[in-house]
C-alpha positions in Angstrom: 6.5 -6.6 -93.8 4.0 -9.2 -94.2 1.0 -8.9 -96.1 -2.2 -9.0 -94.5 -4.7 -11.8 -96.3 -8.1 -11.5 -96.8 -10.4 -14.5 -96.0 -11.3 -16.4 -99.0 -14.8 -15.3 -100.7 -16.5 -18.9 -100.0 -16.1 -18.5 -95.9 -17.9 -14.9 -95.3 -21.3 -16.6 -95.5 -19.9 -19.6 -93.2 -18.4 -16.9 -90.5 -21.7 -15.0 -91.4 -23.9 -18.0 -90.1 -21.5 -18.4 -87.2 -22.2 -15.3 -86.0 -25.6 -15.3 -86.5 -26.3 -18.3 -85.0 -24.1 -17.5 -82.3 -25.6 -14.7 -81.4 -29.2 -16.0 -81.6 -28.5 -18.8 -78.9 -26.5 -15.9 -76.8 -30.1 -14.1 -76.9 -31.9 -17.4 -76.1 -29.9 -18.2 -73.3 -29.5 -14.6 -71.5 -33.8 -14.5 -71.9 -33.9 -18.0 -70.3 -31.8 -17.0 -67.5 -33.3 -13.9 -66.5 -36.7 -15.6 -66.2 -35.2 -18.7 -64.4 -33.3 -16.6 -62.2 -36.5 -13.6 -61.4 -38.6 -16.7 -61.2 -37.0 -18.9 -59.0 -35.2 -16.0 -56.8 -36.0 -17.9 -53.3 -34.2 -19.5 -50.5 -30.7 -21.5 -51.6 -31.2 -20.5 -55.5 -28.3 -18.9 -56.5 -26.9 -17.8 -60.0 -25.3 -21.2 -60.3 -28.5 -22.7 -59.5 -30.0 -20.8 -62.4 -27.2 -22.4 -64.7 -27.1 -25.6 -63.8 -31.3 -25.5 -64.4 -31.1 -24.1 -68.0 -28.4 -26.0 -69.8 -29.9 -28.6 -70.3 -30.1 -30.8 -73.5 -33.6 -30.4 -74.2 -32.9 -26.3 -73.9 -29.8 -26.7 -76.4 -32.1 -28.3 -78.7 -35.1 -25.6 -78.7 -32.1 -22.7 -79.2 -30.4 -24.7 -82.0 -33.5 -25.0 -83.8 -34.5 -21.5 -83.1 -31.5 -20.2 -84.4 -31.7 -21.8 -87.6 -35.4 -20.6 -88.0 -33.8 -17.3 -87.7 -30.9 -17.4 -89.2 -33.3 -18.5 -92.7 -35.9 -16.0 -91.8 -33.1 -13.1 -91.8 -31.6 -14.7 -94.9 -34.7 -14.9 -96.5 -35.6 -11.4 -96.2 -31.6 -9.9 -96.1 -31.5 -11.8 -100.1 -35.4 -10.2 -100.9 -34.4 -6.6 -99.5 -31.4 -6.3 -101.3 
């Protein structure tokens, strides 16, 4: 039977910014399309419409850098709670 393997001790806080980060961008994005999408609802704008409008570079950007504002923001205060 083969033995399962735990991920080395080094990674967890690589996969934990990963994740983080990951999911902070998933949140930008889903907020940017729901107000692109409500916003813009008229004639000929479809969900696609809404897509191609938000990814864009200059959106990418503003998430990345959100995301690592965050991610040091949570760090900051999971490293002071604990």
């Amino acid at each position: 039977m083969a033995q399962l393997t735990r991920p080395q001790r080094h990674l967890r806080p690589v996969w934990r910014l990963i994740v983080e980060v990951a999911s902070i961008l998933f949140l930008f994005y889903s907020n940017l399309l729901m107000g692109e999408f409500t916003h813009a609802n008229g004639r000929g704008k479809t969900l696609g419409w809404a897509f191609h409008d938000i990814f864009t570079i200059t959106n990418f950007s503003i998430a990345l850098t959100s995301a690592a504002i965050g991610y040091v923001v949570f760090e900051f205060w999971r490293r002071k709670l604990a």
